[in-house]
C-alpha positions as CSV (number, residue, x, y, z in Angstrom):
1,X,105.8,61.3,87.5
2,X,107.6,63.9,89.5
3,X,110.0,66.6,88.1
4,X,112.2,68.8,89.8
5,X,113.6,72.1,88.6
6,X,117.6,72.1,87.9
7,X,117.9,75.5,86.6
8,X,118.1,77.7,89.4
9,X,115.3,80.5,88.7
10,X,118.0,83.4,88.2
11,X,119.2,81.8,85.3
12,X,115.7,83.1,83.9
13,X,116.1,86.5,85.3
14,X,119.7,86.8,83.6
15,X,118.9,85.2,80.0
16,X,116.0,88.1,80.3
17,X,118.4,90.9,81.1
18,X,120.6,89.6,78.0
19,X,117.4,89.4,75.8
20,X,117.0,92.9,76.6
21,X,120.5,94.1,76.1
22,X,120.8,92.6,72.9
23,X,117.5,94.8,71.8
24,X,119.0,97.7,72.9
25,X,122.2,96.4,70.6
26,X,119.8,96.1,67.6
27,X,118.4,99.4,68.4
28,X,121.4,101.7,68.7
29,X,122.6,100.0,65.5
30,X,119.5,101.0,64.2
31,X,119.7,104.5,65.0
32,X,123.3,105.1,64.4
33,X,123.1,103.9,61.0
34,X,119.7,106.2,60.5
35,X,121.6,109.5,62.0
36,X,125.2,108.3,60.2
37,X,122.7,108.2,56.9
38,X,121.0,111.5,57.3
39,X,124.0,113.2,58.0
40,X,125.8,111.8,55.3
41,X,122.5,113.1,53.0
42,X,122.0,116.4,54.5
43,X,126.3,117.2,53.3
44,X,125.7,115.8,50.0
45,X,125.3,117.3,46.7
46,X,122.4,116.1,45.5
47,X,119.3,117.8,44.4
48,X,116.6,118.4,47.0
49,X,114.4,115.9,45.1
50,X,117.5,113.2,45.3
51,X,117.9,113.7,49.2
52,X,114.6,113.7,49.9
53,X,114.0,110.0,48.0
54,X,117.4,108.8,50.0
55,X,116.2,109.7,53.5
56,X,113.2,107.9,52.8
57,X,115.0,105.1,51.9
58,X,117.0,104.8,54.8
59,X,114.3,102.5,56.8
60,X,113.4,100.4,53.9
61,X,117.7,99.8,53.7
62,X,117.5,98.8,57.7
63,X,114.4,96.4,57.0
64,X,116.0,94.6,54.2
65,X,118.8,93.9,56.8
66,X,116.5,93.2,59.5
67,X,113.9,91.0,58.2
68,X,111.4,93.6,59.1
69,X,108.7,95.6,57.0
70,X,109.6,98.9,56.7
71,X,106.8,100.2,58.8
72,X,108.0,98.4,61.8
73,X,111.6,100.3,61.5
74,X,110.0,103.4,61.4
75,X,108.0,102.9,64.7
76,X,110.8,101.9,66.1
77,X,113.0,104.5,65.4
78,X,110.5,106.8,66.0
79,X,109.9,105.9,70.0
80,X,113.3,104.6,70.3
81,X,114.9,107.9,69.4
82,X,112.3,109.9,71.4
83,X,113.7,107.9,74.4
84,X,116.9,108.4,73.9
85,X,117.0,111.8,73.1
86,X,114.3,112.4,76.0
87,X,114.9,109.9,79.2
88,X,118.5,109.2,79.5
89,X,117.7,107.4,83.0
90,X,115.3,105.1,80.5
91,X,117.8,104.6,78.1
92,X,121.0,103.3,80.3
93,X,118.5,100.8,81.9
94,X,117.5,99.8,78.3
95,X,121.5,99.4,77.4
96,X,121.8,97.5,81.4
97,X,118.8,95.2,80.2
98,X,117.1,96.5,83.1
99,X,114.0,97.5,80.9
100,X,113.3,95.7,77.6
101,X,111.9,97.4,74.3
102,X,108.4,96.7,75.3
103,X,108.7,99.0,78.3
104,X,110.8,101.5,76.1
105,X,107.9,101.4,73.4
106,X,105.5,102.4,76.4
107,X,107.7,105.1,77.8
108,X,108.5,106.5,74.2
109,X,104.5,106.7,73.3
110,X,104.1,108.7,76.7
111,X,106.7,110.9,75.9
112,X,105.5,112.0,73.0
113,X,101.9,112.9,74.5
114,X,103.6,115.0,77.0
115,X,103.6,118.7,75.8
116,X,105.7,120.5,78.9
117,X,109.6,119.8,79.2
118,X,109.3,119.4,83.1
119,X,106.6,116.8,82.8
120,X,108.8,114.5,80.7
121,X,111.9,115.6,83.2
122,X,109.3,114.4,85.7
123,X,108.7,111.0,83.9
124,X,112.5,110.6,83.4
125,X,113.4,110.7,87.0
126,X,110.4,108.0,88.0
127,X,109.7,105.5,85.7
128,X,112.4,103.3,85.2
129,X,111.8,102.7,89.4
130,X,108.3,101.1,88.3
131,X,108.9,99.6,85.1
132,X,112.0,97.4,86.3
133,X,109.7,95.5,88.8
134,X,106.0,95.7,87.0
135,X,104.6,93.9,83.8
136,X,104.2,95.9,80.6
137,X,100.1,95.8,81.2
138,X,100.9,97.7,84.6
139,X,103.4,100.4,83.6
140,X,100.7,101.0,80.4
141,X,98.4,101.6,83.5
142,X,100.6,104.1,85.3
143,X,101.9,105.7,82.5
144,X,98.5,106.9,81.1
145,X,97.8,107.9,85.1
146,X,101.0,110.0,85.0
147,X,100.1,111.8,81.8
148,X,96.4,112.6,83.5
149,X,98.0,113.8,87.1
150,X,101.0,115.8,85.1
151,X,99.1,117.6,82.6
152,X,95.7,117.2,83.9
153,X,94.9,120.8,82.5
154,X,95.6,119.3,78.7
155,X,94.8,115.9,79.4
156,X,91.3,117.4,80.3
157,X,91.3,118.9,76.8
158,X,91.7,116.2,75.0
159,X,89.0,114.2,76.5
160,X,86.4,116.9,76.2
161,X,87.5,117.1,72.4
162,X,87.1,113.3,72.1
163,X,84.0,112.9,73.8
164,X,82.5,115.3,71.2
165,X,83.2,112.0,68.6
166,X,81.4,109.3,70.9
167,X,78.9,107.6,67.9
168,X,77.7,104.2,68.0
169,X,77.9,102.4,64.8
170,X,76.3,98.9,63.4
171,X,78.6,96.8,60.8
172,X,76.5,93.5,59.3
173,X,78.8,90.8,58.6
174,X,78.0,87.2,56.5
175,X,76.4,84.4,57.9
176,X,73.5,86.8,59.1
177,X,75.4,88.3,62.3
178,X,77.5,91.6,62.5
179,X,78.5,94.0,64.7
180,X,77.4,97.1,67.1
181,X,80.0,99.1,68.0
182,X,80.0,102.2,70.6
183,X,82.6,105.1,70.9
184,X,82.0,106.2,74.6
185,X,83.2,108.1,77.6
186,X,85.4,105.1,79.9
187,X,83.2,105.7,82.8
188,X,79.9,105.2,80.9
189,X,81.5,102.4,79.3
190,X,81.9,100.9,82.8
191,X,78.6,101.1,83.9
192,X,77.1,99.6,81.0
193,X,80.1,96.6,81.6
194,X,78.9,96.4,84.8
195,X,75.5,96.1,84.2
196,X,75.2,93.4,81.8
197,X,78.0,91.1,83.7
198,X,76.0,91.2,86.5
199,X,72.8,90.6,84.6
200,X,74.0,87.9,83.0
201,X,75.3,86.1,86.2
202,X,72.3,86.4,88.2
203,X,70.3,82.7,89.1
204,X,69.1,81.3,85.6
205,X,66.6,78.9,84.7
206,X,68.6,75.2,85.3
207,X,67.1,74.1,81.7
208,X,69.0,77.9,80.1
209,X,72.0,76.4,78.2
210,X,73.3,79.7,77.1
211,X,77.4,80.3,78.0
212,X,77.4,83.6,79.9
213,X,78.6,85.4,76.9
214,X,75.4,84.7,75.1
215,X,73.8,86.1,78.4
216,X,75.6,89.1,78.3
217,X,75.2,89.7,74.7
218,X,70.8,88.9,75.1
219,X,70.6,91.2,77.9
220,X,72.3,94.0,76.2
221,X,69.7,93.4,73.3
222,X,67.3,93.5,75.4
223,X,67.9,96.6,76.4
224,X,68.2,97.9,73.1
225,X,65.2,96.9,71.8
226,X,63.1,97.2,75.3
227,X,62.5,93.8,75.4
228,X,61.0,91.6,78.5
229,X,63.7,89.2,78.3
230,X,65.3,90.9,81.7
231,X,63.7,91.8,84.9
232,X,64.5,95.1,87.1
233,X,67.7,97.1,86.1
234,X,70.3,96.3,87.8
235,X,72.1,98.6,89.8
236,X,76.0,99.6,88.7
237,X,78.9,99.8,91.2
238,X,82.2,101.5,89.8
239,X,84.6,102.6,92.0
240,X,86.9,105.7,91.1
241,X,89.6,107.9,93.0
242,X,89.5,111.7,92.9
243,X,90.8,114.1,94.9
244,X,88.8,116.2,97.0
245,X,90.3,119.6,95.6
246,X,90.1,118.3,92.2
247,X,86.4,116.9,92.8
248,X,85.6,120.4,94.3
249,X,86.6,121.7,91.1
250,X,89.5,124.0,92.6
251,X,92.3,121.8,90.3
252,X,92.0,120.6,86.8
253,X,92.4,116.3,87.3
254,X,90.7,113.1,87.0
255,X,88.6,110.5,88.3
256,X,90.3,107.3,88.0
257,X,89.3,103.9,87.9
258,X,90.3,101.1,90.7
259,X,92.1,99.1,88.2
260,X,93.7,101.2,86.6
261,X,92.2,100.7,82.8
262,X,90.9,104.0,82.6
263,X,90.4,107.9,83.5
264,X,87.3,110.8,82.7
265,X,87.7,114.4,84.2
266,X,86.4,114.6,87.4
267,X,83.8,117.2,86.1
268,X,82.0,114.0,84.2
269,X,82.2,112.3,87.4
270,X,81.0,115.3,89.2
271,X,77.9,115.6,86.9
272,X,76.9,111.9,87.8
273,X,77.1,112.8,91.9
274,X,74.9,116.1,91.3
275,X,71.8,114.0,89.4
276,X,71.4,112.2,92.7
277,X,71.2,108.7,91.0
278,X,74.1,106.9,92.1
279,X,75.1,105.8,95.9
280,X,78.4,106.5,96.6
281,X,81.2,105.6,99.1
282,X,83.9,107.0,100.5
283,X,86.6,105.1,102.3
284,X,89.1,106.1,104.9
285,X,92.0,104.1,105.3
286,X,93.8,103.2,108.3
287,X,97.7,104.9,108.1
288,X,99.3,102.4,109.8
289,X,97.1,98.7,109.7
290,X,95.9,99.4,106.3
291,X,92.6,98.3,107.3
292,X,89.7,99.7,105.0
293,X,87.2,99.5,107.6
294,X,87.0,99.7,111.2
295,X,85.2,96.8,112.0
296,X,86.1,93.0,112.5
297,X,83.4,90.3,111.2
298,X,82.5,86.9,112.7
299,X,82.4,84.2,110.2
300,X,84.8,83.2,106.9
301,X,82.8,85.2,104.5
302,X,83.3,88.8,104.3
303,X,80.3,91.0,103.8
304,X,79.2,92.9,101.1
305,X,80.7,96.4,102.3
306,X,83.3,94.7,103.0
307,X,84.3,93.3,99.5
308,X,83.4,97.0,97.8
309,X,85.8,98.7,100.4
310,X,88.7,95.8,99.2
311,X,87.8,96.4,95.5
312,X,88.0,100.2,95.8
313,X,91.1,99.5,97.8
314,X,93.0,97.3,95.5
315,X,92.1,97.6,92.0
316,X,93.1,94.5,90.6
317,X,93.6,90.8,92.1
318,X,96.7,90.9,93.8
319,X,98.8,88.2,91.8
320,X,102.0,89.3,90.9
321,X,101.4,91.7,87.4
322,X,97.4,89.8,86.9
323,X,95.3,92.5,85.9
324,X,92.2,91.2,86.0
325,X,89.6,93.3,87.9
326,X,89.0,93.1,91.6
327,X,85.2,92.9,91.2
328,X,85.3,89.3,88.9
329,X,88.2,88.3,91.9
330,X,87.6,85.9,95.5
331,X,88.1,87.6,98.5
332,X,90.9,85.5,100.5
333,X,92.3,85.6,103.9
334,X,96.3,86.4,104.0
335,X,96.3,84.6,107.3
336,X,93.7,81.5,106.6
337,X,90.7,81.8,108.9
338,X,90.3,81.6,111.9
339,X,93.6,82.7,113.0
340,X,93.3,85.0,110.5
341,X,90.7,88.0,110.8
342,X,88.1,88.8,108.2
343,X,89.5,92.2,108.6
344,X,90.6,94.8,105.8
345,X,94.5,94.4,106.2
346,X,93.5,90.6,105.9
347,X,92.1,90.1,102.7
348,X,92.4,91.0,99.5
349,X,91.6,90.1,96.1
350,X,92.4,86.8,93.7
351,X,91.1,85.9,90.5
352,X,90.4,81.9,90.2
353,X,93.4,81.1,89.0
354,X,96.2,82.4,91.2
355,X,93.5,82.0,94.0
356,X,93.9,78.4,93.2
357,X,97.8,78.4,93.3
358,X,97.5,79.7,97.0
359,X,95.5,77.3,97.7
360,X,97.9,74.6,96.8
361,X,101.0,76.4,98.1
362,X,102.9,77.8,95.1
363,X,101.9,81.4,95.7
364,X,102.5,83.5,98.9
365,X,101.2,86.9,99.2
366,X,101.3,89.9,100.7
367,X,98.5,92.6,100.4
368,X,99.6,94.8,97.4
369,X,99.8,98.1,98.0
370,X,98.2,100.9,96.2
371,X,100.6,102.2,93.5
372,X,102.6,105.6,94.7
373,X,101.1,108.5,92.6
374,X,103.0,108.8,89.6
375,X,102.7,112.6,89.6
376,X,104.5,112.6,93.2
């Protein structure tokens, strides 16, 4: 049976905005009844030991009000003041129900791992631009780009200190399974993802019944245990972004992932080019066409070189706020072929699903473009 829609789509849009406004109402009465309380404390009489107890009380008083555990009005206080007192341009679109408290959780978070006063000045002045018209998953993304770009001198710091914890770990659970766990550096991390998926999806026996998880999970063993249950290594392809004074080593900065998920100082990266192991790719783009290569192909299917350059390119299938990566994406033609080219500025990256909606007219795109630089 047929439906049609009678609520106009904007109705969604504004019942959002309200959802968010009211938040921000819950919030500030939140905090003004924290600072009202403190204040109140810190003029009292009381013994040191008394005010002490009393300002600890003061979120266990708003979660009894609120329905929440006590724990979950602290965090919000915590990132919600940090905000406020931090990124007034974040907190009037928070109170205009432009951004909603998951976006000012994410903003709050990165505040608090910025240690210089003009890199959070920095943040103030850019974000809210980017989080009004992106999903929560994508503003994570840019945020933890802007804290690398910003501070890349500190940021760098802490990943060296952190990579001096990687361990791997094995946990054995009931029903004779468990668990093997691996604390890595990201781009390692990749390479290993990137190696089994494609492992597991090579031509299998018709009579294997395995799911592809199962696959992935038995070639990893494999590997483990030097096993014969997989044929040649297979070759990883990872694509990262690094600037060509920071990969010369004259800046402190990163090498960053296409989509997004992740970051290692270029210096790692670096280390990886020098060993001689690993085939790499650099790719101009055109200024104006946006064309990744210069070269048009004959035929529907776009060759391999051509579907690296559009993974590098793009990141992520270009769906409005669909993370997933470009590499597990269809290649599809913005203008359907053959009037349409199998051309760079033609094609980009779907996963399945919103490949399928195109398909059946509910989804028009455009070629996303590549994020602006948060550290611009």
């Amino acid at each position: 049976m047929a439906t049609t829609s009678a609520v106009p789509i904007d109705v969604v849009t504004d019942v959002v905005r309200e959802r968010a406004r009211a938040e921000a109402r819950e919030v500030v009465a939140m905090l003004d009844y924290r600072d009202a309380e403190l204040e109140r404390i810190a003029a009292s009489d009381e013994s040191p030991m008394r005010r002490h107890v009393e300002r600890g009380s003061v979120a266990l008083t708003i979660a009894e009000a609120s329905g929440m555990s006590e724990g979950q009005v602290q965090y919000r206080l915590s990132f919600s003041g940090t905000v406020r007192d931090q990124s007034p341009t974040t907190w009037d679109a928070f109170l205009d129900g432009r951004v909603d408290l998951a976006r000012v959780r994410e903003i709050g978070s990165t505040i608090d791992q910025l240690k210089r006063a003009e890199s959070v000045h920095r943040l103030d002045r850019r974000v809210v631009g980017y989080a009004e018209t992106h999903t929560v998953a994508e503003l994570r993304a840019w945020l933890k780009a802007f804290v690398r770009r910003v501070e890349a001198d500190l940021a760098v710091e802490r990943a060296e200190g952190e990579r001096k914890k990687r361990y791997v770990s094995v946990k054995h659970g009931d029903d004779s399974m468990g668990w093997l766990n691996a604390y890595l550096p990201s781009h390692e991390l990749a390479a290993i993802e990137d190696r089994y998926r494609k492992a597991a999806r090579r031509p299998a026996d018709p009579d294997d019944e395995r799911t592809i998880a199962q696959r992935e999970a038995d070639v990893l063993v494999a590997w483990c245990t030097d096993s014969d249950a997989t044929g040649s290594a297979i070759d990883a392809n990872i694509a990262v972004t690094v600037g060509a004074d920071v990969l010369a080593g004259f800046t402190p900065g990163f090498a960053e992932s296409a989509d997004g998920r992740w970051g290692v100082p270029a210096a790692w990266i670096a280390a990886v080019v020098g060993s001689g192991s690993t085939f790499w790719h650099r790719i101009v783009v055109d200024p104006v066409s946006d064309d990744v290569l210069a070269h048009d192909y004959i035929g529907r299917l776009a060759p391999d070189t051509l579907k690296i350059a559009l993974q590098f390119l793009h990141g992520t299938c270009q769906g409005p706020g669909c993370m997933v990566p470009a590499k597990f994406c269809d290649f599809d033609h913005r203008i359907p072929f053959p009037e349409g080219p199998t051309t760079g500025d033609n094609l980009g990256p779907f996963c399945r699903r919103h490949h399928g909606y195109k398909g059946h007219g509910l989804l028009h795109w455009t070629t996303k473009r590549r994020p602006e630089s948060p550290a611009a």
